[in-house]
Structure formats: structure tokens, C-alpha cells
C-alpha positions as CSV (number, residue, x, y, z in Angstrom):
1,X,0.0,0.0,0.0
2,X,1.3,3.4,-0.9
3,X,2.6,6.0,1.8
4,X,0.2,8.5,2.9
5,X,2.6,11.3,3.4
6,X,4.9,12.0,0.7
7,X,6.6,15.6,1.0
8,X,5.9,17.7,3.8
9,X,9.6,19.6,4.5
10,X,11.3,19.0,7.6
11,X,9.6,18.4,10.3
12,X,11.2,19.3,13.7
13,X,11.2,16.1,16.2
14,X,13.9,16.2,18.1
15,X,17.3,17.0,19.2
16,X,20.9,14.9,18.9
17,X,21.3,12.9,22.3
18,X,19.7,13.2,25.6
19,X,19.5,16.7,25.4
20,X,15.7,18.8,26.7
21,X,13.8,19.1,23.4
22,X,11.7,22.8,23.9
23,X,10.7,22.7,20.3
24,X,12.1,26.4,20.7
25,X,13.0,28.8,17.8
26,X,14.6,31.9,17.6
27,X,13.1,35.0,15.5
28,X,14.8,36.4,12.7
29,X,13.6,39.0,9.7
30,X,12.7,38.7,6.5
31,X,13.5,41.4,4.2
32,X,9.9,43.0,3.5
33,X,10.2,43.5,-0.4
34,X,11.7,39.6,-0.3
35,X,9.7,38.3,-3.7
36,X,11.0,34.6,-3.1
37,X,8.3,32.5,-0.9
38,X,9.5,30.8,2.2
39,X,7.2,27.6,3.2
40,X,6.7,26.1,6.5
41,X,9.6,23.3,7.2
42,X,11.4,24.7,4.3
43,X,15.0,25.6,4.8
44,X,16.1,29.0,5.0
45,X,19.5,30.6,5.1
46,X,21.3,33.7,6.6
47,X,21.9,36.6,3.8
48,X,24.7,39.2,3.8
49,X,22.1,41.6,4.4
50,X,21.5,40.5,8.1
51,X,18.1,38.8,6.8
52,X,16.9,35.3,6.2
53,X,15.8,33.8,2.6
54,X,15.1,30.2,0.9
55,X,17.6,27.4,0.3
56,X,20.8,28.5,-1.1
57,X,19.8,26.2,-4.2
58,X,16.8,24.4,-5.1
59,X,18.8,21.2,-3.6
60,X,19.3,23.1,-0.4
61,X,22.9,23.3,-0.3
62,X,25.9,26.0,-1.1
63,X,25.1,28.1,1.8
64,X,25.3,26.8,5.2
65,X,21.4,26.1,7.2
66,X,20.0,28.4,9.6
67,X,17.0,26.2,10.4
68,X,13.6,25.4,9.0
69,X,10.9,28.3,8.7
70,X,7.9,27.6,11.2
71,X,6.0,30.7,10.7
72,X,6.1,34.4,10.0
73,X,4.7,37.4,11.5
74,X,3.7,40.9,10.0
75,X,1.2,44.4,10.2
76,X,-0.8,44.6,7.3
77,X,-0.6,47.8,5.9
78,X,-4.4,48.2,4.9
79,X,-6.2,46.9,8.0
80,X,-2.6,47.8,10.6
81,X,-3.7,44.5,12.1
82,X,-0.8,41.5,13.0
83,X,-0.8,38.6,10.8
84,X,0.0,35.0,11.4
85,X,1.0,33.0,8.5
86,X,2.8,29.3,8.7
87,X,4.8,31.1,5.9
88,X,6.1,33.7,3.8
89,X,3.9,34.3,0.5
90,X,6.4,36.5,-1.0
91,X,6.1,41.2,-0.7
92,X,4.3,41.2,-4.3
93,X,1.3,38.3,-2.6
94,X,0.4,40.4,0.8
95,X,0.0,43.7,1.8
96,X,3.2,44.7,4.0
97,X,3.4,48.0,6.5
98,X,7.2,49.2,6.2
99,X,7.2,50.6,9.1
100,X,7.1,47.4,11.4
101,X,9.6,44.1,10.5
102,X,8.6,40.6,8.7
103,X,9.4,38.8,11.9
104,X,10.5,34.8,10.9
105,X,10.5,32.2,13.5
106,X,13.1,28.9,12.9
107,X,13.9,26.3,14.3
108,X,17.5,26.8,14.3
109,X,19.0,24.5,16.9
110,X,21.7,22.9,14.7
111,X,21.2,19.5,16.7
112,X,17.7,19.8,15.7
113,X,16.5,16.6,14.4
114,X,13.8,16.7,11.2
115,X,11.1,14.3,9.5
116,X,11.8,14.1,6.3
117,X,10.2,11.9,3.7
118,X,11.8,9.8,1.0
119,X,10.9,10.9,-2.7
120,X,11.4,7.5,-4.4
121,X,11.3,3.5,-3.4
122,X,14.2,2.8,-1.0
123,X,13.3,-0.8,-1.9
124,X,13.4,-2.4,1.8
125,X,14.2,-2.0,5.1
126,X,17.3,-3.3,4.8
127,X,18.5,-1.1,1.9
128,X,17.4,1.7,3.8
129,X,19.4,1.1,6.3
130,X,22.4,1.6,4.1
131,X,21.8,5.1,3.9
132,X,21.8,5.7,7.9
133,X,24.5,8.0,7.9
134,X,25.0,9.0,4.8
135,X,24.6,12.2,3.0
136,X,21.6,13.4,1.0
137,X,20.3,16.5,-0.6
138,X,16.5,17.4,-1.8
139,X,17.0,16.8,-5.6
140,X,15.2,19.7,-7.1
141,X,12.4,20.5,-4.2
142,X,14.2,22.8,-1.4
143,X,12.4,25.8,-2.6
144,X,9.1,24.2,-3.4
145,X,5.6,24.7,-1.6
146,X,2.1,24.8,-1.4
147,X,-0.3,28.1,-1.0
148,X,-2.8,26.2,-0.2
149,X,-1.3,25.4,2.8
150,X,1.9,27.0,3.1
151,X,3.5,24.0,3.5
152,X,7.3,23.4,2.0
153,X,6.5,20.3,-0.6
154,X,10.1,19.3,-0.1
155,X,11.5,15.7,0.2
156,X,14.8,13.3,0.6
157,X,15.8,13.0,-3.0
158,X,16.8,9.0,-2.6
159,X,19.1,9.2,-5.9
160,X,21.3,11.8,-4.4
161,X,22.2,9.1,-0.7
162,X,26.2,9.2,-0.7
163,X,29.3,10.1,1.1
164,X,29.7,13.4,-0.2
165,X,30.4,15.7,2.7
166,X,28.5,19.2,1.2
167,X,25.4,17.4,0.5
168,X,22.8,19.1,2.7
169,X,21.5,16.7,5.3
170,X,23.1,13.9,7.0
171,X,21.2,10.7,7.7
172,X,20.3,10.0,11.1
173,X,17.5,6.4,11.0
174,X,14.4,5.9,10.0
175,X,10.9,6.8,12.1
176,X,8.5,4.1,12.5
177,X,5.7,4.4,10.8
178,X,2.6,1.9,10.5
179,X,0.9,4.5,7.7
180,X,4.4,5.3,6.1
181,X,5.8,2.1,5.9
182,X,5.7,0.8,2.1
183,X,10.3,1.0,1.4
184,X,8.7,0.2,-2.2
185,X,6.9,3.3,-3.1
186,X,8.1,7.5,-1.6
187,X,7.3,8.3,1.3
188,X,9.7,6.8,3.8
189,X,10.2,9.2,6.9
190,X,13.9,9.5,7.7
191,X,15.3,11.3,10.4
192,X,17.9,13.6,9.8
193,X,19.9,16.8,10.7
194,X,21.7,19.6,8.8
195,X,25.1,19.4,7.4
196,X,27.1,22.6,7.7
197,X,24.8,24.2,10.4
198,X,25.1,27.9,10.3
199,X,24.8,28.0,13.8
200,X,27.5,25.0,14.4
201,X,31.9,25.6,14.7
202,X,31.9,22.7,11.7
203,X,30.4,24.3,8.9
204,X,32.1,23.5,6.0
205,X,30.4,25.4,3.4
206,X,32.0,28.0,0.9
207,X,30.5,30.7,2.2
208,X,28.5,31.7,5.6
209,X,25.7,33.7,4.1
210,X,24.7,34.2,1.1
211,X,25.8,37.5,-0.8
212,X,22.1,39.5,-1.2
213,X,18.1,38.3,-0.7
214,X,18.0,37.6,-4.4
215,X,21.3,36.8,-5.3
216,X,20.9,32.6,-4.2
């Protein structure tokens, strides 16, 4: 039977160890003329400007992690009311008063621990399993979402599993899961972590932020 859960982002579960999970984030800004949309569990990186934007790449890598997005905050200019969103339509989709910040919330712990889903067959258990510690990267979906639901539509891209140290996520096991639990079709849930954590002494990335909010 297929998967019912197939690409949802990542997913905050956990952290490394036996260390207190708060399920805390720390609040950042997003740049209110920022055009690009930044989904719920979607990755987003630190800019050169002092703000935050999507992936580095639509694979999520070049540019080390800050976290994953878990919701944004701003006035809207007509009504000067707050607004709530699980994400970040994009300046040209909402109505923004200048005068106040986009405030971003993200889970930014970088021994945060993610759900991730698989986006192809990893055959069986067993071959799964092979991957546990490996690298990985999100094939093509780091920047992708849904408006419907603000949701980031990304996954695990299961062709991309390997040693290769600046591939974006290191593989950590795999969640059980009696609705997610068919290795032959997508849909796996992984657990994993960031590689090259903005916020950790071992990132090993090119740069540490990215040079402008449109420039990634």
C-alpha cells in the first residue's frame, strides 16, 4: 500500500542525544520586499544583508542552514492589524506596512532533528538502512511549496544518498511508521539533521551567508 505522506519539508522532532527538546525557535527577519516565498519546514538561510531567505539552491545546499521556517509574522498595511502565516507568501502576494519588520520564526537549533520523507522507493528496510549516515540533498524540491497550505513540498531526494560531505542533510534512522511504511513506493520518513549548520563551529560550506536576498 502506498505512503500517505509523501513531501511535507522538515519536520522538527527532536534533538541529537539526551539533550531537553523545547521545540524552541529563535526569530529572525525577513526582508519586506523579499519576492521569493518561504514555506513552513522549508529551509532557509542567513543573507549578507542581516536577513533570512530560501535554500541557497533548489537542492538546499551551497550556503550553510539556519534552520527550517515555522512561521512568520507581520502588520498589514491596509487593516494595521498583525498577521500569522505558517509562511512567507512572498512582498508582491500580501499587503506589508514598512514601518514594522517581517518577523520569521526557525527552528534553528543545529542538533535539531527533522522528519523528512523519502521521494522514491528505498526498496526495503534493509537497503534503507544503508543510507543511515550517509549524505543526501532534496533533488530539485528545497524551494518548493504549497499556497494552499503554506506547506514546504520538499523531500529526501533518494538518488542523491552518498558520502559526499557538502550534501545538505546527514542521515540519522528511519521513524516508524505503520501509515508510512511501504520501502517500495516514496514516502519513507527519515530522520535527519543539517550538514554545515550555520549556527555550528563545523560548517564547512564556501560561504557563511549568502551575498544579497536575491542573489541565491
Amino acid at each position: 500500500m502506498a505512503n500517505q505522506e509523501t513531501a511535507y519539508g522538515l519536520r522538527p522532532i527532536g534533538l541529537v542525544g539526551s539533550a531537553v527538546n523545547s521545540t524552541g525557535v529563535t526569530e529572525y527577519e525577513i526582508a519586506n520586499n523579499n519576492t521569493n516565498a518561504l514555506y513552513q519546514y522549508g529551509i532557509v538561510v542567513p543573507t549578507a544583508a542581516g536577513v533570512i531567505d530560501q535554500a541557497g539552491d533548489t537542492a538546499g545546499g551551497t550556503t550553510p542552514a539556519l534552520g527550517v521556517l515555522m512561521g512568520v509574522e507581520y502588520v498589514d498595511s491596509s487593516s494595521k492589524k498583525t498577521v500569522f502565516k505558517n509562511y512567507w507568501p512572498g512582498s508582491n502576494n500580501v499587503s506589508v506596512d514598512t514601518n514594522f519588520k517581517v518577523r520569521a520564526f526557525v527552528a534553528d537549533n543545529p542538533n535539531q532533528l527533522f522528519q523528512v520523507a523519502s521521494d522514491a522507493s528505498l526498496t526495503d528496510r534493509a537497503t534503507a538502512l544503508t543510507g543511515v549516515f550517509a549524505n543526501a540533498s532534496l533533488g530539485t524540491s528545497a524551494r518548493s511549496g504549497s499556497t494552499n497550505t503554506g506547506n514546504s513540498s520538499s523531500a529526501l531526494s533518494v538518488s542523491s544518498i552518498a558520502t559526499t560531505a557538502t550534501l545538505g542533510l546527514r542521515i540519522m534512522g528511519i521513524m516508524d511508521d505503520a501509515a508510512n511504511s511501504d520501502f517500495t513506493a516514496a514516502g519513507i520518513p527519515l530522520i535527519v539533521r543539517l550538514n554545515a549548520h550555520h549556527n555550528s563551529t563545523n560548517a564547512s560550506f564556501d560561504s557563511q551567508t549568502t551575498a544579497s536576498t536575491t542573489g541565491i
